[in-house]
C-alpha positions as CSV (number, residue, x, y, z in Angstrom):
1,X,44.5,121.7,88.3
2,X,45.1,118.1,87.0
3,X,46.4,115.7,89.4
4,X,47.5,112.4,88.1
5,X,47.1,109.6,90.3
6,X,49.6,106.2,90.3
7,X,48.8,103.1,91.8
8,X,52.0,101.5,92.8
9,X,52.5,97.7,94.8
10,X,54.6,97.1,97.2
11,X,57.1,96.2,95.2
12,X,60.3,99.3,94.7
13,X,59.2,101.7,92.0
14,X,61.4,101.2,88.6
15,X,62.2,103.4,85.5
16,X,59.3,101.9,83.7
17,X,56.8,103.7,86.2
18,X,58.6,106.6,85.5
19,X,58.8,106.6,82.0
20,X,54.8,106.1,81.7
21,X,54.4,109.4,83.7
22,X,56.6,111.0,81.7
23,X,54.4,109.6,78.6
24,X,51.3,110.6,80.2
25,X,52.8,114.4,80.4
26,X,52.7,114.7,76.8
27,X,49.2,114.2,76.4
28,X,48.2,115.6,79.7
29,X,49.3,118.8,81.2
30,X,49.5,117.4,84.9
31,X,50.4,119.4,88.0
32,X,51.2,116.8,90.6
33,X,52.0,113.1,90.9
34,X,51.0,111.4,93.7
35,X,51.7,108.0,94.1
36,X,49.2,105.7,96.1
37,X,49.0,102.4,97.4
38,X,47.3,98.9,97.1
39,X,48.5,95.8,98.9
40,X,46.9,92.8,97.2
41,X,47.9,90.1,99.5
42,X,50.0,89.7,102.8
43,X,52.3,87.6,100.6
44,X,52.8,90.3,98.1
45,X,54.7,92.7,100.8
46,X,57.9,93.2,100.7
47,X,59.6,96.6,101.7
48,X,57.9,97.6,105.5
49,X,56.3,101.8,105.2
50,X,58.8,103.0,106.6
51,X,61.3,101.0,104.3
52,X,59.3,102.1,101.1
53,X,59.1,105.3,102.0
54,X,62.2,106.0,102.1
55,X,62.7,103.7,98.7
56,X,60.3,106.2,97.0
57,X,62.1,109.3,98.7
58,X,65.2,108.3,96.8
59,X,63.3,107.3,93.6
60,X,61.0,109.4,92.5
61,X,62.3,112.8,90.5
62,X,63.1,116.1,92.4
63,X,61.1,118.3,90.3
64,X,58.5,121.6,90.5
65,X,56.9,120.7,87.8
66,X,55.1,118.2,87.8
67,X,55.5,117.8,91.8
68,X,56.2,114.2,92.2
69,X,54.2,113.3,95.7
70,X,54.0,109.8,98.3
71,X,51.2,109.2,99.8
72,X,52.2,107.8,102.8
73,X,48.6,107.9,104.3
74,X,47.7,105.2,101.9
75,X,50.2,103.0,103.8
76,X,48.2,103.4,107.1
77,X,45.4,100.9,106.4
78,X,46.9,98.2,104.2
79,X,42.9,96.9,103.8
80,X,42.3,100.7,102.1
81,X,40.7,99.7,98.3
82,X,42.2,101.7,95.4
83,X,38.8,103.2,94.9
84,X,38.4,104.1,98.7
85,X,42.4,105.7,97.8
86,X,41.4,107.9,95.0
87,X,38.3,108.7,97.2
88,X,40.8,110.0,99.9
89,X,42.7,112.2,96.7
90,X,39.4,113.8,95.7
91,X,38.4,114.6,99.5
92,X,42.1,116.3,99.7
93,X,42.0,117.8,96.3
94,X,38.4,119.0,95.5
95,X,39.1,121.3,93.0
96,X,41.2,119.5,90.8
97,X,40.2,116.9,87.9
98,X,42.3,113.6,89.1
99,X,43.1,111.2,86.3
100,X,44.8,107.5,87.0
101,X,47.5,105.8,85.0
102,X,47.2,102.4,84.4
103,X,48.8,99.7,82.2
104,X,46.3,97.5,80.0
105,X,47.5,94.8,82.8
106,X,46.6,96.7,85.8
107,X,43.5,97.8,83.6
108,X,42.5,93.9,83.2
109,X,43.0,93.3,87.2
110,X,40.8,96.3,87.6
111,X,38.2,95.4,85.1
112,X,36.3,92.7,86.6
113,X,35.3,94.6,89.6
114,X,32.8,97.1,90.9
115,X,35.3,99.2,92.2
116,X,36.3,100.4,88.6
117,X,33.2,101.3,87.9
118,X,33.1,103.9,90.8
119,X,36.7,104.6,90.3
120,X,35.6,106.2,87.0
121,X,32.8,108.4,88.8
122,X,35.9,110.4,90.2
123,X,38.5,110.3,88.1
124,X,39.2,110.2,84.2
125,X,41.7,106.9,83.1
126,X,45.0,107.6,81.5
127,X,45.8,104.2,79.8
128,X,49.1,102.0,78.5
129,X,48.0,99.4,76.4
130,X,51.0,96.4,76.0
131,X,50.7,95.0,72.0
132,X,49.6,92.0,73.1
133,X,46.4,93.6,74.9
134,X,45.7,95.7,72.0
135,X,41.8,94.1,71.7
136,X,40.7,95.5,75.0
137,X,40.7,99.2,73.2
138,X,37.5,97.9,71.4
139,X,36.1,98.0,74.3
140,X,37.3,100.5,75.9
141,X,35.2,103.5,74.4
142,X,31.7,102.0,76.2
143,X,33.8,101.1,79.9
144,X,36.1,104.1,80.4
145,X,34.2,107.2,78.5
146,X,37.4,107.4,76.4
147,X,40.7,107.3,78.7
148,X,43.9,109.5,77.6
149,X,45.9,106.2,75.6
150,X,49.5,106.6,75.8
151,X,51.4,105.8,72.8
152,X,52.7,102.3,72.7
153,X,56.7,102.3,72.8
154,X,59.3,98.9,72.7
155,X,61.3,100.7,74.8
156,X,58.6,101.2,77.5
157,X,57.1,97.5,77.2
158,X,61.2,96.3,77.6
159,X,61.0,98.2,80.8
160,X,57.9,96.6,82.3
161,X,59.4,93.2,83.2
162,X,61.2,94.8,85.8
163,X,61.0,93.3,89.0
164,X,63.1,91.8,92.3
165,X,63.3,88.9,90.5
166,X,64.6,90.4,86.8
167,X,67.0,93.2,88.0
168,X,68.8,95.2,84.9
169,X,70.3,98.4,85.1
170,X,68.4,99.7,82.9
171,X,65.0,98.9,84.8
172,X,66.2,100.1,88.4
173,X,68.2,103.2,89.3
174,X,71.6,102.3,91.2
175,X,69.9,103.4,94.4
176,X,67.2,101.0,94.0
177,X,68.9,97.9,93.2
178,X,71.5,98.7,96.2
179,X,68.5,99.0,98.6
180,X,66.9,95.9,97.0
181,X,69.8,93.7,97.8
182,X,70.3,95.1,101.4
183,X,66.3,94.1,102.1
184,X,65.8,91.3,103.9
185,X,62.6,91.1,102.9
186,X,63.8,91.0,99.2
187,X,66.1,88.2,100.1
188,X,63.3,86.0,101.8
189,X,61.1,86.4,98.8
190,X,64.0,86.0,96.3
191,X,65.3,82.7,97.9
192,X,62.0,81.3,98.5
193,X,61.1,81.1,94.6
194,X,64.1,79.3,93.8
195,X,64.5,76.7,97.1
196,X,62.2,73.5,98.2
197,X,60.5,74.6,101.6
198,X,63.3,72.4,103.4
199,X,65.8,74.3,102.2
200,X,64.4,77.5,102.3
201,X,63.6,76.7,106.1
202,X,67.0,75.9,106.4
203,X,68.2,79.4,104.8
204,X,65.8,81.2,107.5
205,X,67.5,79.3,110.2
206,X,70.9,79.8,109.2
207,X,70.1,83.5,109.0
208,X,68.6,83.4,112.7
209,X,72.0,81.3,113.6
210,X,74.2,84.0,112.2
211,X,71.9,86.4,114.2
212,X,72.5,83.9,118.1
213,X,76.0,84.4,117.0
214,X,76.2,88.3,116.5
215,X,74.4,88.7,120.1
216,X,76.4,86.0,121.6
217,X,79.5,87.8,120.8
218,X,78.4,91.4,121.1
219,X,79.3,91.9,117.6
220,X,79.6,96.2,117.3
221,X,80.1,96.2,113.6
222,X,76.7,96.9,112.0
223,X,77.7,96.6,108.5
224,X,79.2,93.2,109.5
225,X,75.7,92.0,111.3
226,X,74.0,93.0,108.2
227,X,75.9,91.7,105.2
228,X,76.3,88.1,107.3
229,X,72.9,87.9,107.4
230,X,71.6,89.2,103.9
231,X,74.3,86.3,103.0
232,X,73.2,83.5,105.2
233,X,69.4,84.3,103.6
234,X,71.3,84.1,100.0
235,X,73.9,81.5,100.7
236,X,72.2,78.5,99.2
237,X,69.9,80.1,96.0
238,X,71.9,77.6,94.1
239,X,72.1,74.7,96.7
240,X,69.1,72.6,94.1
241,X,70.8,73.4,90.8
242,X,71.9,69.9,89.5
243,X,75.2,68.5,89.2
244,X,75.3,69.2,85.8
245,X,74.2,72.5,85.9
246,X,76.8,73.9,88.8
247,X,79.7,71.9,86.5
248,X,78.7,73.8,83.6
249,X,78.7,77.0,85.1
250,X,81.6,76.8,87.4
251,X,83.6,76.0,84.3
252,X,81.9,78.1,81.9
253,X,81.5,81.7,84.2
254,X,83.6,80.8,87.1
255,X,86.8,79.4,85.5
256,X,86.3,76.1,88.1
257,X,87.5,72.8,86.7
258,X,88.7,71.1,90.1
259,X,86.4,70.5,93.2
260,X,85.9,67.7,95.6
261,X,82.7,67.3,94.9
262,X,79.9,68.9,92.4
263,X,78.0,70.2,95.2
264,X,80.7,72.2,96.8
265,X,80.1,74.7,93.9
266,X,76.9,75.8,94.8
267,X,78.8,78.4,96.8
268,X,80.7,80.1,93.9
269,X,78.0,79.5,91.6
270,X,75.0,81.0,94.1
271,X,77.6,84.1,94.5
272,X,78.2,84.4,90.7
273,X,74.4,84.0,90.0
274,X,73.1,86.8,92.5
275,X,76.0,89.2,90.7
276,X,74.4,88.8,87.6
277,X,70.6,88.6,87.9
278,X,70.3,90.8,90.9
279,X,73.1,92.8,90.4
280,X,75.2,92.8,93.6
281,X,78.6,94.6,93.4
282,X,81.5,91.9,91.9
283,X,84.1,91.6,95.2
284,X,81.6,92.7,97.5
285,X,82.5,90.8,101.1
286,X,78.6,89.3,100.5
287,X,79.6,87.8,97.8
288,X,82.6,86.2,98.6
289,X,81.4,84.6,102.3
290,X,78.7,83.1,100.0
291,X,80.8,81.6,97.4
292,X,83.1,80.4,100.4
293,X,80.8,79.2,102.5
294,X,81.1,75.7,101.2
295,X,85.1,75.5,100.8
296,X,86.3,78.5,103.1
297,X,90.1,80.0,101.6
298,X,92.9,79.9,104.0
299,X,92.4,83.3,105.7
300,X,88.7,83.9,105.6
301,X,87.3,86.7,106.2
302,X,85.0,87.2,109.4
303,X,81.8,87.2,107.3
304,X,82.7,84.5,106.1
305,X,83.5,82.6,109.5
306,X,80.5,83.8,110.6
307,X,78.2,82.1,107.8
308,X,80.2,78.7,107.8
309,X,79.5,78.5,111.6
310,X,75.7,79.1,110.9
311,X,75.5,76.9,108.6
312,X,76.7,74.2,110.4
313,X,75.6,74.7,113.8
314,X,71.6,75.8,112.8
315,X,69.4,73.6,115.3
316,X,68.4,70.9,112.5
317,X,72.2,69.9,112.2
318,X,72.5,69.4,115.7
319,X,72.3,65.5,114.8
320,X,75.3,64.9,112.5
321,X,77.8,66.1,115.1
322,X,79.4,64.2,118.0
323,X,77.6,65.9,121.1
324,X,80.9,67.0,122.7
325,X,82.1,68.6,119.2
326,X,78.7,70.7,118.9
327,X,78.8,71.9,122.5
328,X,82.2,72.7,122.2
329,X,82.2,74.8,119.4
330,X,79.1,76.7,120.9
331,X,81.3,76.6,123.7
332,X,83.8,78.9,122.4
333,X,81.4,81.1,120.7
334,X,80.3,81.9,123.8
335,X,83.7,82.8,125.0
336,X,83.6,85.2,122.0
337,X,86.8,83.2,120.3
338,X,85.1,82.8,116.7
339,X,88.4,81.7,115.5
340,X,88.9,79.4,117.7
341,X,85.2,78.1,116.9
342,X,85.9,78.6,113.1
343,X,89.0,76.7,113.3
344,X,87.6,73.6,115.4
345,X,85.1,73.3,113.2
346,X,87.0,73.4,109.9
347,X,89.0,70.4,111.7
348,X,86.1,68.3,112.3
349,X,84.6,68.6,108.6
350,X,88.5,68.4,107.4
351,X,89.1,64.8,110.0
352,X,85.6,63.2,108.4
353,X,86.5,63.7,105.1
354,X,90.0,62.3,105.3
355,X,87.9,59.4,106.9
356,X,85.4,59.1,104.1
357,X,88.0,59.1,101.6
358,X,90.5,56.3,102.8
């Protein structure tokens, strides 16, 4: 029986892994696929085990053969080495030759150590070499007693720059890039490569606002609590574009050649920008409390009520309101009148902008 083993990040699995099994079938007659686990750093986490698990559930093919298998045991120590992994495979599966699919990148972040040494005292290496690593299969012959080499394909090298941050249809399925946009855990990481650490700080503590708020009120609508604060977490990704850049696209994508001010657009432009590199669904209520978070419409909806008052009332902006207009507006969230709150506060900002302006 030939198992074939696949080491696989925390990160959700795309069509690229899935196309290199299906590579790795035709030069190896393979019985089961088990997929395994190695964490390399605390900072590299982003789906919980019992979030991935379900991820992989609804990725991975539902086939006899090959039997497509998680191996949620490797989630259960998240210090467990990939060789101390595959040791756990051979003890499970003592009768079966085990072989492990790599990519000439993984290979290379393999290489260096002892561990790959004794990784190849169990198992036999099934390898995908990218064009640009080609030299390493000179060397290859004398470190891996001549692995399985799977055919290098454009298609399959296109696929390999998936990732949370490079999101095309073609990498993810649907399912995957739905349950990527509803993790907050995607969101953090997301936000945090584009933001300053002030203004990602500032995107955590709005989403923790949004949170007070939903407990204050007793708010019963899950789907309402969640999508306010995947959007609070989102609502300022393009906060630090420059003036130039948010006029360009507002115009350009957006259609939007009148604002108050250049900065305003961040909202429409951060709500645009996560439609089209992450793939969240066009007219989606996510999307709209974003792009009206800075310039709310007339009859906003409660999402978006919800994110402008977070975003205004999040502890570090304590100081630019009168004290009596802050407590005030808390005031009547704690009555549970978010209208009332919404509409108090849109009559402040409204009252100091007519002041600025004269």
């Amino acid at each position: 029986m030939n198992i074939l083993l696949v080491p696989d990040e925390y990160e959700p699995i795309s069509n690229y892994k899935l196309e290199l099994i299906k590579e790795a079938q035709k030069v190896l007659d393979t019985n089961s696929v088990i997929f395994i686990y190695e964490k390399r750093s605390q900072g590299d986490r982003i789906f919980t085990q019992e979030e991935k698990l379900v991820l992989l559930g609804s990725a991975i093919p539902n086939s006899l053969s090959p039997k497509y298998i998680i191996d949620g045991n490797s989630f259960k120590d998240i210090n467990t080495s990939l060789y101390e992994n595959i040791q756990m495979q051979k003890e499970k599966h003592k009768d079966a030759d085990l072989f492990l699919l790599l990519d000439s990148r993984e290979f290379n972040r393999l290489k260096d150590s002892t561990d790959l040494i004794y990784i190849l005292t169990i198992c036999k290496l099934v390898l995908y070499v990218f064009p640009e690593d080609k030299e390493i299969l000179e060397r290859l012959p004398m470190t891996t007693h001549h692995p399985l080499l799977i055919a290098n394909s454009v298609e399959i090298s296109k696929l390999s720059k998936a990732s949370i941050f490079n999101v095309h249809e073609s990498y993810f399925s649907p399912l995957i890039i739905e349950y990527m946009n509803k993790s907050s855990e995607c969101a953090i990481k997301r936000i945090k490569n584009h933001l300053s650490d002030s203004r990602f700080k500032h995107s955590l503590r709005v989403a923790g606002t949004v949170q007070k708020i939903h407990e204050i009120i007793e708010l019963k609508d899950m789907e309402l609590r969640y999508d306010s604060y995947i959007a609070a977490l989102y609502h300022d990704i393009c906060k630090e574009f420059s003036n130039e850049a948010l006029i360009e696209i507002a115009a350009s994508e957006l259609g939007i050649f009148k604002f108050p001010h250049p900065k305003v657009l961040h909202g429409p432009v951060g709500a645009w920008y996560i439609s089209k590199y992450y793939l969240f669904p066009k007219g989606t209520d996510i999307l709209e409390a974003i792009a009206q978070h800075t310039v709310p419409s007339v009859n906003p909806k409660p999402i978006t009520k919800l994110l402008f008052l977070a975003d205004h009332l999040e502890l570090n902006k304590k100081d630019r309101y009168p004290q009596e207009v802050y407590e005030n507006i808390w005031n009547l969230i704690e009555a549970k009148d978010i209208d009332k709150a919404f509409s108090t506060l849109i009559a402040y900002c409204d009252a100091v902008r007519a002041k600025k302006s004269k």
